[in-house]
N, C-alpha and C positions, 0 to 999 in steps of 0.2 A: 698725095693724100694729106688733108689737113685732120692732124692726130690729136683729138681732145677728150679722148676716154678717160686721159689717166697722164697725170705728169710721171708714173713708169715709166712712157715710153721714151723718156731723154735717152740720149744719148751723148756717150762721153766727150768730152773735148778734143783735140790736138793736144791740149797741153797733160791732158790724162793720158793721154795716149803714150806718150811721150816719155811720162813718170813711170808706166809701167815697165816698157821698154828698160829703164835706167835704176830701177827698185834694188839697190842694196838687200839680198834674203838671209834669211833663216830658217833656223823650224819652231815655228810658232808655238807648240805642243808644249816644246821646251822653253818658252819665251824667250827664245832668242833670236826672234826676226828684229833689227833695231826698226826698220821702216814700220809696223806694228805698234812698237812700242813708239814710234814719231808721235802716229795718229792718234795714239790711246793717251798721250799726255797733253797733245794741242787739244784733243775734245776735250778732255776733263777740266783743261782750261777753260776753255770756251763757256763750258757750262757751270764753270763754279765749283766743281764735283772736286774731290779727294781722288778720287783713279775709275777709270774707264776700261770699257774692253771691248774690243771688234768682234763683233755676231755675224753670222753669215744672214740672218735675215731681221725682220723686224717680229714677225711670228717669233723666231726662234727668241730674240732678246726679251717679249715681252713675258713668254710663256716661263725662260728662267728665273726674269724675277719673280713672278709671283710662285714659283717653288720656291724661291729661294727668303722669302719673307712667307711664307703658309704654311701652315703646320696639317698636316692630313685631316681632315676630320672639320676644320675651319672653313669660315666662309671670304671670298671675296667682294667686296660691292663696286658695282659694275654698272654704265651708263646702259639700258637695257638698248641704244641706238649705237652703240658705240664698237670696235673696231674688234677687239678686244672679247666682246659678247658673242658676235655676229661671222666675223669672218676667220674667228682662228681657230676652229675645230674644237672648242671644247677642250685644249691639251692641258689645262689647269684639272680638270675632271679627270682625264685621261690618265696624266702623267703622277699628280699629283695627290689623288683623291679629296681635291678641292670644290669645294659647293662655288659658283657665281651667282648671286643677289642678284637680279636685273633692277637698277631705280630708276625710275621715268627721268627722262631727258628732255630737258626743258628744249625749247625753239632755239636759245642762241649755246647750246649747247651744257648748261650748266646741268649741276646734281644739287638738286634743292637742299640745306640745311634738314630741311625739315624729313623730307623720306629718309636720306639718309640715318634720321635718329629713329625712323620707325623699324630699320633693319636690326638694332641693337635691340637683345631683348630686358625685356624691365626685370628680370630676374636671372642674371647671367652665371649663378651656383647653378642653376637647373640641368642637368645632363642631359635632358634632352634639345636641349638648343644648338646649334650650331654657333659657334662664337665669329664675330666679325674678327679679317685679320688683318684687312690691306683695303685702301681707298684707292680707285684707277680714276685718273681722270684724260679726258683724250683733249689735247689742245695743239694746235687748232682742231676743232670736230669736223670728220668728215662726210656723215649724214647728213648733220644739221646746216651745209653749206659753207663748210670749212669757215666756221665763225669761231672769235680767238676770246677765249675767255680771261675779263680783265683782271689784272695787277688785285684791285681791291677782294673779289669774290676769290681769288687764290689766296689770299692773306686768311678770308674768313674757313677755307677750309684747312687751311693749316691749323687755326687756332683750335676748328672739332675737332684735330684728328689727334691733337695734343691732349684734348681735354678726356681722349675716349684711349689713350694711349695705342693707338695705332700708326703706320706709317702711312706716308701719300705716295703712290706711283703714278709719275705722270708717261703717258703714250703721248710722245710728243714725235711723231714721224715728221711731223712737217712744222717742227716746232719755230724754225727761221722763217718761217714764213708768218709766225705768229710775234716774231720779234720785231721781224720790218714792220709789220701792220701795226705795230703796241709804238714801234719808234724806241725799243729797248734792247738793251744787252741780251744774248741768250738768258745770259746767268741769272739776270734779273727774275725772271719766268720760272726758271728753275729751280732758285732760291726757296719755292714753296713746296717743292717735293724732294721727298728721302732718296728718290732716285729718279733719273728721264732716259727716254730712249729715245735716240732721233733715229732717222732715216738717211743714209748718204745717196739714194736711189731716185729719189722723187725730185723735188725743186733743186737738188745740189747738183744733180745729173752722171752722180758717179755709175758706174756700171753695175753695183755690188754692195753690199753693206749696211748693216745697223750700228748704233752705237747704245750703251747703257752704259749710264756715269750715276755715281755712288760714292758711300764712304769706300775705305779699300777694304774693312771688314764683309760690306757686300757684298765688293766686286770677287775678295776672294771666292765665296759663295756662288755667284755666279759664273766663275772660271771652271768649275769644280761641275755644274749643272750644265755647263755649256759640252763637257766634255761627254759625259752621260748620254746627253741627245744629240749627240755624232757632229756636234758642231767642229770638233779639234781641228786645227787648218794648220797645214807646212809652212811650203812658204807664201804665206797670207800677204807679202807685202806686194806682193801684185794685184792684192785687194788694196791695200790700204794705201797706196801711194795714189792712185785715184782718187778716194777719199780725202786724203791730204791736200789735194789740190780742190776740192771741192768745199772742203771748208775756208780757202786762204782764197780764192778767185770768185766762188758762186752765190755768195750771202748775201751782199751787195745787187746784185743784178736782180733778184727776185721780183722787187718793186716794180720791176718791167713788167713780170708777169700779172702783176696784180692789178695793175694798169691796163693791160692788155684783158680782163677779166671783168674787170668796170665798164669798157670799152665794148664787151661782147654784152653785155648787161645791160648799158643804155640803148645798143641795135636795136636786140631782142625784144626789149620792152616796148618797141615803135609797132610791129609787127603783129596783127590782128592773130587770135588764137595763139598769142604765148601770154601764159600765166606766170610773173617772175616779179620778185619784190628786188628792187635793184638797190634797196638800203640796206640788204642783209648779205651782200657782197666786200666780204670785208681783207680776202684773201684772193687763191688764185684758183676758185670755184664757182661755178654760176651753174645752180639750179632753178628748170623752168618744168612749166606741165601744159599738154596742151589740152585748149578743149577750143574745137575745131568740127562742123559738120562733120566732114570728110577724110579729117585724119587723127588718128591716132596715135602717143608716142612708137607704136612699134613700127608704123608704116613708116611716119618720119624719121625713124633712125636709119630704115630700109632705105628710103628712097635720097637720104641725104649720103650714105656711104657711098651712093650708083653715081651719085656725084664731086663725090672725093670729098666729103668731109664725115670721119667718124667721130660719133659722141655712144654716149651707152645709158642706160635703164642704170640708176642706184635708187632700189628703194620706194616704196609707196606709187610707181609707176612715173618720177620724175625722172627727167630728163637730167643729167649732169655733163658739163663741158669744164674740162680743166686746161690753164693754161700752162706753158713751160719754156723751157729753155730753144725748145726746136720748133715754136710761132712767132713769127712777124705781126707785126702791123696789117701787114696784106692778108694773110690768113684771117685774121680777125675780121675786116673788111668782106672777105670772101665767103666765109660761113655766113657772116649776117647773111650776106645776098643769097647763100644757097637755100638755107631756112625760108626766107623770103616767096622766093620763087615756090617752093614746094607749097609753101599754104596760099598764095595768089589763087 
């Protein structure tokens, strides 16, 4: 089966494999896994951060911080296509008695200056307002066709959130995937938010893990919220020694994938009844739509799985195929043809 639902479905290395096997433990709870503490000082390195801390998911890391910067009663703004809005149950609402602001999201995935000042109200003594408390921004975005928002419009939202005294959280799950594409340091990307969460699951292909990096006033905050929502982990370095190898082997290699994603993008585009802009392919996602007498995305997913290649429905009825660590060159080649054959 060629698997392009979801760069989820990696799978870990040998050399992950390997790390776990050989993970130096502790008990986490108590900070004292050293393998934990490895990965929580190379990420925060990585990203510029003051201290870091291993999440068991990316749900779980995003939903802490935003307890952990919202005060009950405040509002969050929120890309209303965004990862964050859409796929985490609400647990800001839930957990936190947190309002989300939906703002429109623009195509390459930004949050306009301009909505964003519409969410503030002109008269913020007024008790009945909800007060803005935290900006989310998701980069690389994964509706909008995992497009990476640049250096420049991350600067410009720095300077509103400065100017409105607020912090910036960025959902960066696939955030190296946004650095190969930019040709920049993590840190660099990260530099514009108070805090980031990456993913060690997706393009890194560890089996396990989020990351959120912070000042350490933060992270304190977030260790403290982590434990509340059953996150507390023993001995975690069997998570994190995966991890560790996924940031020091898997960063680099990405570019394959993204390549591999251009590559499925100019097929696609050849092939009568696919609807696909193959210039907004800027990562390791390629969104298409069909419109085809005879078939529809649902039949085409059907009839393409009967053929060994799975892709899936994200969203307005498009088609999404992600690349990853577990496709070839030949799989790429091979889906083209199976898509091919199905709309022939």
């Amino acid at each position: 089966m060629i698997e392009l639902r979801s760069d989820t479905f990696t799978l870990p290395t040998r050399e992950m494999m390997d790390a776990m096997q050989e993970a130096v433990l502790g008990d986490d709870v108590y900070g004292e896994d050293p393998t934990v503490r490895h990965l929580e000082e190379e990420a925060a390195r990585m990203l510029g951060k003051e201290a870091a801390i291993l999440m068991p998911s990316g749900t779980m890391a995003n939903l802490a911080s935003l307890l952990a910067y919202c005060p009950r009663g405040s509002k969050v703004l929120v890309g209303n296509e965004s990862d964050i809005y859409i796929y985490e149950a609400a647990g800001a609402s839930v957990c936190g008695g947190i309002m989300y602001e939906p703002i429109p999201t623009q195509t390459d995935g930004r949050l306009a200056i301009a909505d964003l000042e519409k969410a503030f109200p002109l008269e913020p003594e007024d008790p009945q307002f909800a007060l803005p408390s935290l900006i989310c921004l998701e980069n690389p975005h994964n509706r909008m066709g995992g497009r990476v928002l640049s250096l420049s419009y991350l600067e410009e939202i720095r300077l509103f959130a400065n100017s409105k005294g607020i912090p910036v959280h960025m959902d960066g799950a696939r955030l190296f995937n946004a650095s190969v594409a930019l040709g920049v340091e993590a840190s660099e990307i990260a530099h514009f938010a108070d805090s980031v969460q990456i993913c060690l699951s997706k393009g890194l292909s560890a089996p396990i893990g989020s990351i959120v990096a912070g000042t350490k006033l933060f992270i304190e905050k977030v260790y403290r919220l982590r434990k509340m929502l059953g996150g507390g982990m023993r001995q975690a370095g069997i998570i994190a020694a995966p991890g560790l190898v996924a940031l020091k082997q898997m960063v680099d290699r990405i570019a394959i994938d993204h390549a591999h994603a251009l590559r499925l993008a100019k097929g696609l585009a050849k092939i009568p009844g696919i609807v696909i802009r193959v210039e907004d392919v800027e990562t390791n996602m390629v969104f298409f739509r069909i419109e085809h007498p005879k078939h529809t995305w649902q039949t085409l997913i059907k009839a393409a799985h009967e053929r060994g290649l799975n892709v899936a429905e994200l969203g307005h009825g498009r088609i999404r195929a992600v690349t990853h660590s577990g496709i070839q060159s030949e799989d790429i080649d091979k889906a083209i043809l199976i898509v091919r054959e199905i709309l022939s």
